[in-house]
Structure formats: structure tokens, C-alpha cells
Residue frames relative to the residue before (quaternion, step in Angstrom):
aa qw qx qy qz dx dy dz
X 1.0000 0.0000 0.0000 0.0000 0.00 0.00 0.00
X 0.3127 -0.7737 0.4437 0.3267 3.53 -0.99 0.76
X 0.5529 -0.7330 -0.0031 0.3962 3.49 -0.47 0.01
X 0.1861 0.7916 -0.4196 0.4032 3.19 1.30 1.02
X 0.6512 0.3996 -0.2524 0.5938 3.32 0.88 -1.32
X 0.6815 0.2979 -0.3486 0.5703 4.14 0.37 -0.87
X 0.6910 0.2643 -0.5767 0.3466 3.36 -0.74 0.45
X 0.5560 0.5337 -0.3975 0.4981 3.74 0.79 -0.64
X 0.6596 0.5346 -0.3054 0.4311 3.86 0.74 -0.59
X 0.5948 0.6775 -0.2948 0.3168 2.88 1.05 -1.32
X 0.8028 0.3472 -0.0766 0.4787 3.38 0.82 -1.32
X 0.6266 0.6117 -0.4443 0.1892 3.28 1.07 0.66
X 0.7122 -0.1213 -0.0251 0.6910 3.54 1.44 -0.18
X 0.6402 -0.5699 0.3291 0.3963 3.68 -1.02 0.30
X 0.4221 0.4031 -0.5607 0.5873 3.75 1.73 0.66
X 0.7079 0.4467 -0.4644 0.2893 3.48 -0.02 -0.30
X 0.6489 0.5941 -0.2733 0.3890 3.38 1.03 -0.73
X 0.5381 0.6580 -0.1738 0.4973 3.14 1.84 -0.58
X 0.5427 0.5098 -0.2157 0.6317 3.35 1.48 -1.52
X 0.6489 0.5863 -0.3065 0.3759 3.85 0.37 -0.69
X 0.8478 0.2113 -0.1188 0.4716 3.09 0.97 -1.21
X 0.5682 0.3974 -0.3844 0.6095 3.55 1.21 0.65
X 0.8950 0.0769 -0.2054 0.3885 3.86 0.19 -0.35
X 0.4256 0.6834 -0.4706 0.3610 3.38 1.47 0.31
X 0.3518 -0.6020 0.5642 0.4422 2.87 -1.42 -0.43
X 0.3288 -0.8562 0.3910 -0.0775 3.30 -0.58 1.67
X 0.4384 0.6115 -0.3298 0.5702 3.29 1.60 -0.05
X 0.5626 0.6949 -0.1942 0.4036 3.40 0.82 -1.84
X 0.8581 -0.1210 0.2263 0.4448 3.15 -0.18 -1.73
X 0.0748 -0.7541 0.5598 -0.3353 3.30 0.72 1.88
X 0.5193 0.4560 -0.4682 0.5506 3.28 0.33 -0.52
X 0.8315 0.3479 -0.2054 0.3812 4.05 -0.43 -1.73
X 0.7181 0.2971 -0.3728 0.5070 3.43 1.02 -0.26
X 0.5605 0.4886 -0.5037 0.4398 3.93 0.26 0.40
X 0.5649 0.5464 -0.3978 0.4734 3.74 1.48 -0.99
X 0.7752 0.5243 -0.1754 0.3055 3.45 0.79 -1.11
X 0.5293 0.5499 -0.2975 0.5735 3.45 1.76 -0.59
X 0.5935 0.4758 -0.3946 0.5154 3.88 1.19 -0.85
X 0.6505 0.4728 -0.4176 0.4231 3.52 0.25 -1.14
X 0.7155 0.4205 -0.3332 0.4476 3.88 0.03 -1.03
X 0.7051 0.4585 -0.3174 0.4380 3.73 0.65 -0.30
X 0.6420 0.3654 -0.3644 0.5670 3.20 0.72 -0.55
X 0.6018 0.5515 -0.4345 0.3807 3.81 0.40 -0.53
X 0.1627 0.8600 -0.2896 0.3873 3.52 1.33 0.06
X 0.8827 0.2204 -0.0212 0.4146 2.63 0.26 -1.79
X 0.5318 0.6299 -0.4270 0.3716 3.47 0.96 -0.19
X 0.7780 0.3321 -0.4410 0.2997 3.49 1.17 0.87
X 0.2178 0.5479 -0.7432 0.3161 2.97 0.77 2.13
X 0.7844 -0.3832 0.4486 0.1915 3.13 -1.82 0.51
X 0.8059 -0.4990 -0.2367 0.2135 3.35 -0.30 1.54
X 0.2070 0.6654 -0.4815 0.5316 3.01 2.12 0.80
X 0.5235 0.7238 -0.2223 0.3906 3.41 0.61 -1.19
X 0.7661 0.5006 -0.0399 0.4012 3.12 0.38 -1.40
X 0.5537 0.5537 -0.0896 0.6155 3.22 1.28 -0.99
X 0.7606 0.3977 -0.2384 0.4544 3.00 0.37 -1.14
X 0.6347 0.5571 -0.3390 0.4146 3.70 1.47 -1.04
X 0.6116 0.4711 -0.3869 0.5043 3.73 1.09 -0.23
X 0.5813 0.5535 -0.4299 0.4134 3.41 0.36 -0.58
X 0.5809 0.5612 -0.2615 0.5284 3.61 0.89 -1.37
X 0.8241 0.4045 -0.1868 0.3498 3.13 0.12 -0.87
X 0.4740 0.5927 -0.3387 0.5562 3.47 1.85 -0.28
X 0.5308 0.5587 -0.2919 0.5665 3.58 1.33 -1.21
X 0.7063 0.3917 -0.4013 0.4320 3.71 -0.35 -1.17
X 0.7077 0.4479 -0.3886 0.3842 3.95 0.42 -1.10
X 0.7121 0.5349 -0.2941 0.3468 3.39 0.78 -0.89
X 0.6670 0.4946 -0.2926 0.4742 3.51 1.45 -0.69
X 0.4755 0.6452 -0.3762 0.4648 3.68 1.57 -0.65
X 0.8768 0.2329 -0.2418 0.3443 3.52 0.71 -1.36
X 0.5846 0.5939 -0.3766 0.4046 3.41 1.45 0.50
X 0.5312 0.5387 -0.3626 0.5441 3.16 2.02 0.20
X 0.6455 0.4056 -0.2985 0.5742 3.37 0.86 -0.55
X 0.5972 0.3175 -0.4587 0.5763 4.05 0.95 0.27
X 0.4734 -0.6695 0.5373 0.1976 3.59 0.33 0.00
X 0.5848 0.5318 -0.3581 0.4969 3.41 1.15 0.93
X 0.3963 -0.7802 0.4652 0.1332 3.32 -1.01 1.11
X 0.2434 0.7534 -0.5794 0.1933 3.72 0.24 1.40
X 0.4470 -0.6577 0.5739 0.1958 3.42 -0.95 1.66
X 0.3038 -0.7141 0.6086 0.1650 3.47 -1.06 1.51
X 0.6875 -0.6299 0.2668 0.2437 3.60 -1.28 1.49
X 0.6998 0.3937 -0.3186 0.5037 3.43 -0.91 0.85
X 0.7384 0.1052 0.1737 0.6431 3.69 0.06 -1.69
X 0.4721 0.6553 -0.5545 0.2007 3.68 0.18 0.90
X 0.5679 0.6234 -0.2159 0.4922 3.24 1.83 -0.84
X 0.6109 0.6992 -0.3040 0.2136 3.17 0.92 -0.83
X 0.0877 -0.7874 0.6029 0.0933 4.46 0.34 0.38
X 0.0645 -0.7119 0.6994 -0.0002 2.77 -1.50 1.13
X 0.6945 0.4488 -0.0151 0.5621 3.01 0.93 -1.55
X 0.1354 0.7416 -0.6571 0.0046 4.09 0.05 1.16
């Protein structure tokens, strides 16, 4: 995959993110798959009771914003938990 297609993947479920890091090209689009591994982790938490909840929209404001900055092919860290490296 080139890395357009793996970062778009990246953020679609935690098999895709998987597919990303084994058949993507992972050099490429590190950046969208480390954003995406943060988003899905922190989303996590949005099942504590209604802090949680809150928190699960917010996450989910993240996930849309990283989707459309993969599909723009542009590397903007999504607010709060963009800075955050996991994946080096």
C-alpha cells in the first residue's frame, strides 16, 4: 500500500491499524498511524461513566479530524493528544 492508502487505513478500526503496521508502508505514513494508535487509546477511556462520555465525543471529533487530514495528505496533530509519540 502506498502511503495514502495506509494512513487512511490506519484510522479505520484497530484491524486496520494492524494492516497499517504490517503491510503499509509505515515509514511513509508514521506520522497517521501513531496519530491513529493515540486516538484509539485514549478513546478507551470514554468508558468511564459520564466523564467518559464526553470524553468519547471529543475522541471522536479527533478521529474525524485525523481521517480528513489523511485523506488531505497533510500532517496536522489533532488537539490535546496530537503531540503525544508512541510509535518512533
Amino acid at each position: 500500500m502506498d502511503k495514502k492508502t495506509t494512513s487512511i487505513v490506519a484510522y479505520l478500526t484497530w484491524i486496520g491499524l494492524i494492516i497499517a503496521l504490517c503491510a503499509g508502508d509505515r515509514e511513509g505514513a508514521k506520522f497517521h498511524v501513531n496519530q491513529a494508535f493515540v486516538i484509539m487509546l485514549f478513546s478507551l477511556l470514554s468508558l468511564i461513566p459520564c466523564i467518559g462520555w464526553i470524553w468519547g465525543i471529543f475522541m471522536i471529533v479527533c478521529w474525524f479530524m485525523g481521517f480528513i487530514s489523511a485523506i488531505n495528505q497533510e500532517e496536522k496533530p489533532v488537539p490535546l493528544i496530537g503531540n503525544i509519540k508512541i510509535i518512533k
